[in-house]
TORROVEX-850081 format. One record per residue: residue number from 1; x, y, z of N, C-alpha, C in turn. Coordinates in nm, 3 decimals, m for minus. Layout:
<sites>
num_npx_npy_npz_capx_capy_capz_cpx_cpy_cpz
NUM_X_Y_Z_X_Y_Z_X_Y_Z
...
</sites>
This chain:
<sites>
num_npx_npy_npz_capx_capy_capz_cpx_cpy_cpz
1_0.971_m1.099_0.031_0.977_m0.995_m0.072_0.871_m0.888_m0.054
2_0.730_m0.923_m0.032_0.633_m0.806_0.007_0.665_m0.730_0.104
3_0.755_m0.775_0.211_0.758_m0.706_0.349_0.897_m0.586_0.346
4_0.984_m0.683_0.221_1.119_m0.557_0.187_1.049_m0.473_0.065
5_0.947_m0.465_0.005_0.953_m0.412_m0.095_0.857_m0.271_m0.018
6_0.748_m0.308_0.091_0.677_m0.226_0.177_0.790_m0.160_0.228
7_0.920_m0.188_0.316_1.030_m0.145_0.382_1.086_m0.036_0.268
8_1.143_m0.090_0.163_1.177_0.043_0.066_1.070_0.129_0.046
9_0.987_0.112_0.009_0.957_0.200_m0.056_0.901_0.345_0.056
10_0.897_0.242_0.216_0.849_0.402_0.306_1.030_0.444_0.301
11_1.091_0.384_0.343_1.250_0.435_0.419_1.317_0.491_0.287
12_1.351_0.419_0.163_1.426_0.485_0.072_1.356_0.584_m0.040
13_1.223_0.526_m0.077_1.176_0.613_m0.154_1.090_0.736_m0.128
14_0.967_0.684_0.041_0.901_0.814_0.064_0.989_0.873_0.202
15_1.059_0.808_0.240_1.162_0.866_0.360_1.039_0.891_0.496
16_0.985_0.849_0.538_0.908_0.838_0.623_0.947_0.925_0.745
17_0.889_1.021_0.811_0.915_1.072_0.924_0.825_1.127_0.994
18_0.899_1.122_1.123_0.865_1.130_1.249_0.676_1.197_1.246
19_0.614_1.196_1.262_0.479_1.257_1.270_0.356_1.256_1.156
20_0.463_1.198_1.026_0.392_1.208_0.953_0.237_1.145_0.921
21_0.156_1.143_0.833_0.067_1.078_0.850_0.097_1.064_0.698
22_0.039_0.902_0.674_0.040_0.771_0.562_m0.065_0.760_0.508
23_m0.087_0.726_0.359_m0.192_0.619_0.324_m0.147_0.572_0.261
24_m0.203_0.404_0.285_m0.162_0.329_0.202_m0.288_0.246_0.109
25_m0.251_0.231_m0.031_m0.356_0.154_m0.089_m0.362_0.024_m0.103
26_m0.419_m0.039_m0.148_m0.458_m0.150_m0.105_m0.431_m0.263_m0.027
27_m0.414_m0.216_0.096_m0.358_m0.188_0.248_m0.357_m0.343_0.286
28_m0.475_m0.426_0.227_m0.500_m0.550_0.297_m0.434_m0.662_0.196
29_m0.360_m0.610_0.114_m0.248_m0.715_0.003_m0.146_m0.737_0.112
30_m0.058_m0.789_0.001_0.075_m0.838_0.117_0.138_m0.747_0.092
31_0.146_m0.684_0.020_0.272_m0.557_0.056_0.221_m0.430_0.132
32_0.072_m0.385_0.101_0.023_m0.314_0.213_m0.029_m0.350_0.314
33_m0.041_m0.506_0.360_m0.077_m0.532_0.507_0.053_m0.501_0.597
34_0.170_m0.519_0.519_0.300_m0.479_0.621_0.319_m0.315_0.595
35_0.314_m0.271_0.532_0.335_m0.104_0.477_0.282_m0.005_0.585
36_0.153_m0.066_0.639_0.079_0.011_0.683_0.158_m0.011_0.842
37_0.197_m0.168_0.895_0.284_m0.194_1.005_0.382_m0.100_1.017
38_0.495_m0.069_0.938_0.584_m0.083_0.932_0.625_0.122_0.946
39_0.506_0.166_0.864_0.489_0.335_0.902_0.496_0.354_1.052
40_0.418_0.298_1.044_0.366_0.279_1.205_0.505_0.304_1.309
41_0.594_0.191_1.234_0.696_0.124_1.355_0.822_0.258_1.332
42_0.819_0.310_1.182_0.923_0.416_1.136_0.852_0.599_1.190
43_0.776_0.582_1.279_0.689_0.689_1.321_0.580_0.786_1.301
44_0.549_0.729_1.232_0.440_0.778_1.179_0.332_0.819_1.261
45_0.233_0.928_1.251_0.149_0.938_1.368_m0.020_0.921_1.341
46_m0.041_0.909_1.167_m0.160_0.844_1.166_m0.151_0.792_1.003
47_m0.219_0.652_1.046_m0.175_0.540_0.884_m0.331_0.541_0.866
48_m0.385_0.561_0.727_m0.494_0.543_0.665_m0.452_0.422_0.551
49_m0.578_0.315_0.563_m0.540_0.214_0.406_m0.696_0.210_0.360
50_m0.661_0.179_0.256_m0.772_0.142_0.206_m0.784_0.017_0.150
51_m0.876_m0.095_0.107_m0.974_m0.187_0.127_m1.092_m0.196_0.056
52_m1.139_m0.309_m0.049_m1.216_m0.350_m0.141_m1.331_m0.430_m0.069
53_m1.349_m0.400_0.089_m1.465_m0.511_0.136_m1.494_m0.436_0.250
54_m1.642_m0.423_0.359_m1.581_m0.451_0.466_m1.519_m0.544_0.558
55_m1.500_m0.643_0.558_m1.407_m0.756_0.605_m1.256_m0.726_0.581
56_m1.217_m0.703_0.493_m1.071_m0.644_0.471_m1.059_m0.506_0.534
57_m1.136_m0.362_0.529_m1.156_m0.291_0.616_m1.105_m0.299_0.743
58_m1.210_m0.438_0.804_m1.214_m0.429_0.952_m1.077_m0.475_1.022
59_m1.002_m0.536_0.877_m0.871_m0.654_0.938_m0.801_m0.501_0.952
60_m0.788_m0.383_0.869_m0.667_m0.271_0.890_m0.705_m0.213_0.990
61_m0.811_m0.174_1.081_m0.812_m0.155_1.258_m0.799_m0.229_1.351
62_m0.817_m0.366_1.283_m0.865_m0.444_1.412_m0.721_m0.528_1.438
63_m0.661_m0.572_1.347_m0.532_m0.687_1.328_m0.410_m0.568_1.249
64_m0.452_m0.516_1.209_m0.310_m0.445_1.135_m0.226_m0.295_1.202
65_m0.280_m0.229_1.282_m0.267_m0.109_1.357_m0.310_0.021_1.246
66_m0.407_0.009_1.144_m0.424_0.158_1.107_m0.528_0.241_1.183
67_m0.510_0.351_1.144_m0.582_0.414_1.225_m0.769_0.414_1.195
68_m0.758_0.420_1.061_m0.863_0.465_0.994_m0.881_0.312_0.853
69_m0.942_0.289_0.812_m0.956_0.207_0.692_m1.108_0.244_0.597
70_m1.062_0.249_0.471_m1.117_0.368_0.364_m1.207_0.195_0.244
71_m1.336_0.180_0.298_m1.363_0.090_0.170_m1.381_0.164_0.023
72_m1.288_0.117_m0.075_m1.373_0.203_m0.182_m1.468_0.173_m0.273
73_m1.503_0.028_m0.204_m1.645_m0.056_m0.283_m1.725_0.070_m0.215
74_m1.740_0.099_m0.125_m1.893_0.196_m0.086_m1.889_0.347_m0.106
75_m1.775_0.419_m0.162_m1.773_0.500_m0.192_m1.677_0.558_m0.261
76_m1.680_0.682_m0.327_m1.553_0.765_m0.376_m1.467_0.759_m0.294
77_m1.321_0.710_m0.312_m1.202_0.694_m0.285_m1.178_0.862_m0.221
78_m1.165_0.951_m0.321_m1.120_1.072_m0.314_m1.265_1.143_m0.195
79_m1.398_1.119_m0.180_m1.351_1.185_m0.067_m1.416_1.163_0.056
80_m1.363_0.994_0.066_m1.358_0.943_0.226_m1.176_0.987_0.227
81_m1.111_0.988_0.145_m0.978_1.039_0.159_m0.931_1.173_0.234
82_m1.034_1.238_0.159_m1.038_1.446_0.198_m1.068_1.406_0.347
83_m1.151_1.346_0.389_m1.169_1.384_0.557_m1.049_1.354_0.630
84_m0.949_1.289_0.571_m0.790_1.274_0.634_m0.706_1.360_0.607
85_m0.729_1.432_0.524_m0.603_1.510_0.457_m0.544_1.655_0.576
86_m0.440_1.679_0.554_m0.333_1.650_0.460_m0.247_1.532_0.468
87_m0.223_1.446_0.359_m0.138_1.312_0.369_m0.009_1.347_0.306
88_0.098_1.286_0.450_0.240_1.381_0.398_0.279_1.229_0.306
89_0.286_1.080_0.261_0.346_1.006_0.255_0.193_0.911_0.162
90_0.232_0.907_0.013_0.126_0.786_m0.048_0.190_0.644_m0.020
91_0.169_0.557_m0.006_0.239_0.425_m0.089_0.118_0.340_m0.171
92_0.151_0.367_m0.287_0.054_0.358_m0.397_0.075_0.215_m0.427
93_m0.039_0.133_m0.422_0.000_m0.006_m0.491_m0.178_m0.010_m0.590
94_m0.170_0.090_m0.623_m0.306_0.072_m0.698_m0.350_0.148_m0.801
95_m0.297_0.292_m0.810_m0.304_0.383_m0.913_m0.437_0.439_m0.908
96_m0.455_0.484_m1.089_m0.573_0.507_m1.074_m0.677_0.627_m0.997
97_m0.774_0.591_m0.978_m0.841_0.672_m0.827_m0.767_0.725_m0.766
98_m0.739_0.614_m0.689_m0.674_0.615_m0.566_m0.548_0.732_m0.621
99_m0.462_0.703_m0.685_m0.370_0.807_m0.704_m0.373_0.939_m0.743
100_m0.526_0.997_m0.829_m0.582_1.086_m0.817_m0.599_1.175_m0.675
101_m0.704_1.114_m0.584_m0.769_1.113_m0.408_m0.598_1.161_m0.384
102_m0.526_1.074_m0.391_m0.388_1.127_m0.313_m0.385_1.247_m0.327
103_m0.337_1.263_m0.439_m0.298_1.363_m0.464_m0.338_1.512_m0.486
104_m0.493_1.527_m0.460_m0.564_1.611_m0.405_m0.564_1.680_m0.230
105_m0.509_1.525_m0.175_m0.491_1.513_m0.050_m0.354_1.542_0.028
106_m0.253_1.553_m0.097_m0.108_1.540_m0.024_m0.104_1.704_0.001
107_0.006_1.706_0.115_0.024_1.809_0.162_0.143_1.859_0.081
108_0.172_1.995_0.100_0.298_2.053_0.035_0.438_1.922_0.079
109_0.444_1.964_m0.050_0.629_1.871_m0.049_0.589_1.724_m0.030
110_0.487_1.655_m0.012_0.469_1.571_0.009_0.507_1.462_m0.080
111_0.542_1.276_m0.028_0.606_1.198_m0.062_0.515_1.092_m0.130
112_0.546_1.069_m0.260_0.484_0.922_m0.331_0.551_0.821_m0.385
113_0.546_0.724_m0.314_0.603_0.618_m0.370_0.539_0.490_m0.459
114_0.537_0.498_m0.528_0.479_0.435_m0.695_0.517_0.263_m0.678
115_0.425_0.189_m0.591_0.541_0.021_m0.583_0.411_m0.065_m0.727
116_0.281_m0.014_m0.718_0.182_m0.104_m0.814_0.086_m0.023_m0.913
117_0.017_m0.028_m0.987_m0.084_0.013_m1.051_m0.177_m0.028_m1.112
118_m0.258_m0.143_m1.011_m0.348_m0.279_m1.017_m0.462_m0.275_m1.059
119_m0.528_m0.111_m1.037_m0.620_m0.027_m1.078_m0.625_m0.063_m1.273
120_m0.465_m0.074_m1.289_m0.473_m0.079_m1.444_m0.439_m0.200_m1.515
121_m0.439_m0.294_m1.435_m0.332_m0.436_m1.474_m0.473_m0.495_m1.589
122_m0.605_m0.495_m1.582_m0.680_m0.568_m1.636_m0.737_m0.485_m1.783
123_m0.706_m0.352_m1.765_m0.756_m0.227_m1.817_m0.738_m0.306_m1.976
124_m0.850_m0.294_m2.083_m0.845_m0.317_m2.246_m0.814_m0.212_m2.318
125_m0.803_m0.078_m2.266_m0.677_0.062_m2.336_m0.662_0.079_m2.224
126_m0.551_0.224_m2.238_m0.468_0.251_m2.195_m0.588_0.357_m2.101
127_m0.581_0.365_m1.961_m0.654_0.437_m1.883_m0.581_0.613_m1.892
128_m0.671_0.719_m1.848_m0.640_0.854_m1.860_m0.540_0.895_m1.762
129_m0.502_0.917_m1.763_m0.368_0.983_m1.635_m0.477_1.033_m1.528
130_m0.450_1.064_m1.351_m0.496_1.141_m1.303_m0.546_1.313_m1.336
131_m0.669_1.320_m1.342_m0.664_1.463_m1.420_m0.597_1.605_m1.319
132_m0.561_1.592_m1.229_m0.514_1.658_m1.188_m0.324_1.671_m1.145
133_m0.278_1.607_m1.235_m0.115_1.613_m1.200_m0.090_1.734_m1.200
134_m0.155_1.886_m1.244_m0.073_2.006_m1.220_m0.030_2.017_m1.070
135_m0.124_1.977_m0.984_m0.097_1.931_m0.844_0.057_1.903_m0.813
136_0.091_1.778_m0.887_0.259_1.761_m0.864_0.336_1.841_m0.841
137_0.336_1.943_m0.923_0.361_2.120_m0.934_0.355_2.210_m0.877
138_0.190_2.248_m0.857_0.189_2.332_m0.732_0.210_2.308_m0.584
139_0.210_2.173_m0.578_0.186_2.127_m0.410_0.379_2.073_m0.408
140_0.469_2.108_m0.507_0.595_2.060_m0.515_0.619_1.896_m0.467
141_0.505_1.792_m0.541_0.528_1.636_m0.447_0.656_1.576_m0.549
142_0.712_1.461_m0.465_0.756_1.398_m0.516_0.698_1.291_m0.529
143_0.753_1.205_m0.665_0.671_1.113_m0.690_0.773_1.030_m0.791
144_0.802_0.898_m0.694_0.897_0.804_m0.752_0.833_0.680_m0.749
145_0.883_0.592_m0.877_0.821_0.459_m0.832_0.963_0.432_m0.895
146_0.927_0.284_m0.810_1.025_0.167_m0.759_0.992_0.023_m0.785
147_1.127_m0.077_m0.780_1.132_m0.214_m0.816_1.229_m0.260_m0.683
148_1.153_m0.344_m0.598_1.250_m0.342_m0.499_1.371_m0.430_m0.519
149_1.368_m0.506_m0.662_1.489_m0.588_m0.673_1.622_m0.464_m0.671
150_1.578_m0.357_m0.707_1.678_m0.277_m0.772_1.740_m0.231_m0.633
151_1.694_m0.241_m0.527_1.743_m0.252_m0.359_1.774_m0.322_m0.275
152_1.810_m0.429_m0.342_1.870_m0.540_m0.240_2.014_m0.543_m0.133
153_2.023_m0.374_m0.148_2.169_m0.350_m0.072_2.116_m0.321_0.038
154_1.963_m0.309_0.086_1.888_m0.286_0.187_1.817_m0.420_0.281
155_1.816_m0.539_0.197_1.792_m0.634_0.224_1.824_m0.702_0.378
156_1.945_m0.700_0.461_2.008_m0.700_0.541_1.948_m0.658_0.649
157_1.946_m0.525_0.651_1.855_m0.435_0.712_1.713_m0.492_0.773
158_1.657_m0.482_0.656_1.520_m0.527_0.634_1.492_m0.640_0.744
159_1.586_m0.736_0.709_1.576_m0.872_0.772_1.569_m0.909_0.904
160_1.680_m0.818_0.948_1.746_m0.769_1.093_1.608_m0.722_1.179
161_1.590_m0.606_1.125_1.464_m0.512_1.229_1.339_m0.602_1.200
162_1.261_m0.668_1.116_1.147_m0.681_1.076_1.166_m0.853_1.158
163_1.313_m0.881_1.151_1.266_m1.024_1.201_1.286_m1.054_1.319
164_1.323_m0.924_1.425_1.290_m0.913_1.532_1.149_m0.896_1.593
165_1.088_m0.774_1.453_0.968_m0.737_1.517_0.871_m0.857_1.510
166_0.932_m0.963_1.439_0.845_m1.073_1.402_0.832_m1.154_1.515
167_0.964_m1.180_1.541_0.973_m1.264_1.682_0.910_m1.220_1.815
168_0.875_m1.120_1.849_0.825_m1.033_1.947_0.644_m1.028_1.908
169_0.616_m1.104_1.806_0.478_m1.067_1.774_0.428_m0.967_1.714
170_0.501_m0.840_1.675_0.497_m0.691_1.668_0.442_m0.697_1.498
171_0.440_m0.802_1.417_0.436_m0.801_1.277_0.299_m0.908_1.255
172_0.185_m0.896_1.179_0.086_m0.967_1.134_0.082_m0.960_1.021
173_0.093_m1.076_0.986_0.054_m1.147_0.821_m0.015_m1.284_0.792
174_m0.131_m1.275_0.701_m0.206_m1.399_0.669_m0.165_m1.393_0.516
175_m0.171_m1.510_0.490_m0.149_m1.611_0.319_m0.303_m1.679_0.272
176_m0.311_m1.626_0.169_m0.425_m1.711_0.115_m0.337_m1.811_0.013
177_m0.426_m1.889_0.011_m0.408_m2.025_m0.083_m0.500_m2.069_m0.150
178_m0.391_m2.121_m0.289_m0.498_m2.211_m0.404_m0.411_m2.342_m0.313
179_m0.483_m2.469_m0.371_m0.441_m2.591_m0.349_m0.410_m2.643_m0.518
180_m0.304_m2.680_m0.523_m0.264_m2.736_m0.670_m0.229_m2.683_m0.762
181_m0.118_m2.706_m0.831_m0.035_m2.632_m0.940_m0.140_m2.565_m1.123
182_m0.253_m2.650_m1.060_m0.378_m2.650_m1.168_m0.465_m2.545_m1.128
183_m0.438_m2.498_m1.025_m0.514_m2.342_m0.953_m0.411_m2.265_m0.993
184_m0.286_m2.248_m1.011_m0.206_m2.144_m1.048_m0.278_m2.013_m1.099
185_m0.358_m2.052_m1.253_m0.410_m1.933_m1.285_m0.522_m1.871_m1.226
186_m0.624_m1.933_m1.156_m0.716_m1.898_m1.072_m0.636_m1.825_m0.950
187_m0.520_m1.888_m0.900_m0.477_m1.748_m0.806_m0.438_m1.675_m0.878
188_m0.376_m1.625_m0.952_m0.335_m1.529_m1.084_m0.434_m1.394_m1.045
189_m0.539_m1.458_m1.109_m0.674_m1.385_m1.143_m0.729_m1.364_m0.995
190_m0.724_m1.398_m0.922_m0.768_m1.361_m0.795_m0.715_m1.253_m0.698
191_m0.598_m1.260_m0.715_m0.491_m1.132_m0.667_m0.569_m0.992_m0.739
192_m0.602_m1.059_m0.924_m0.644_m0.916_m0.979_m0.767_m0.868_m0.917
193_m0.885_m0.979_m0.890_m1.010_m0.971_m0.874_m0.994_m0.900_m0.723
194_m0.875_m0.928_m0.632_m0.881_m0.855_m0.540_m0.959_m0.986_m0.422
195_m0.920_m1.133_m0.476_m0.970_m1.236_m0.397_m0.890_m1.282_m0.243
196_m0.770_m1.191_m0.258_m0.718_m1.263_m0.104_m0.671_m1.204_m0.064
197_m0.623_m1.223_0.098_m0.600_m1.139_0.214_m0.461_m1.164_0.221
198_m0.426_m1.061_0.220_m0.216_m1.126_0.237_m0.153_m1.198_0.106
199_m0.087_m1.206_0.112_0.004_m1.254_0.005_m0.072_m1.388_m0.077
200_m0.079_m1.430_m0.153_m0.169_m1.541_m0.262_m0.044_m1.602_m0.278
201_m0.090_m1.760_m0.269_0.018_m1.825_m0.273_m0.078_m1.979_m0.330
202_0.036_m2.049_m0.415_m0.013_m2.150_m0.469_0.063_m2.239_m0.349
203_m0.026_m2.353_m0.311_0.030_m2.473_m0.247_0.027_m2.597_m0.302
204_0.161_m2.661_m0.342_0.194_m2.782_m0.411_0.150_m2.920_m0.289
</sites>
């Protein structure tokens, strides 16, 4: 599911092409450790992610193929972002900041695809909108978010190309784990805290 929901949202929602250049947020989850692959594989010509550590950082150059990896524990998001810009393609799994930085950064006509907003999942009110959406406007972006259940006519697809590239080695993914159905909520809270690398998974 992380790896079709990364697949929609570059191919159907930001339409990914040929030269473009990517960022993706929180690049070292399971849906952006493949997101950032997968630009890559749909042509993209430079993938930026960003990353809550340096250790997660180092995994999006070293194991994942981005070009660049953005910690935003050590600094403003928005502008280790600016030294990349213009970014034709967001894939937002974080909001927030980060969706602000974008969007300072996107180029005319440029593509956002809306899959998380994790930035706000813990939030006790309701957080301020990016203060700059007139941007949306003048820079003409689009900006869709998505549920990839609502695409499962793509599923097929997905399966086909990605589980070739799998077989060939061409695809990297790690799983963190709780041990025991009594860790459930501790992985819960750990996904929020931003505790694991790849997909969080409880093991029975």
């Amino acid at each position: 599911m992380p790896g079709l929901t990364a697949y929609v949202g570059l191919t159907r929602i930001a339409e990914v092409r040929e030269g473009d250049t990517v960022f993706v947020s929180g690049a070292a989850g399971a849906v952006g450790s493949i997101a950032g692959q997968l630009a890559r594989k749909l042509g993209a010509s430079k993938v930026i992610g960003s990353a809550g550590s340096p250790e997660k950082v180092a995994r999006l150059t070293d194991e994942l193929g981005y070009d660049f990896g953005l910690d935003y524990q050590a600094a403003k998001i928005g502008r280790q972002l600016a030294e990349h810009a213009p970014v034709d393609v967001y894939f937002d799994n974080v909001g927030g900041d980060h969706l602000e930085a974008a969007i300072f950064a996107m180029s005319d006509f440029g593509r956002i695809a809306a899959c998380g907003m994790i930035a706000d999942y813990n939030a006790e009110a309701p957080s301020p909108g990016p203060r700059n959406l007139m941007m949306v406007v003048s820079k003409r972006l689009s900006l869709r978010g998505f549920i990839v259940t609502d695409h499962a006519d793509i599923a097929g697809e997905f399966y086909r190309r990605a589980g070739a590239w799998l077989a060939d080695g061409e695809l990297a993914y790690r799983e963190t784990f709780e041990d025991g159905l009594d860790r459930a909520v501790d992985a819960f809270l750990g996904v929020l805290a931003g505790a694991n690398t790849g997909k969080m998974l409880v093991r029975l």
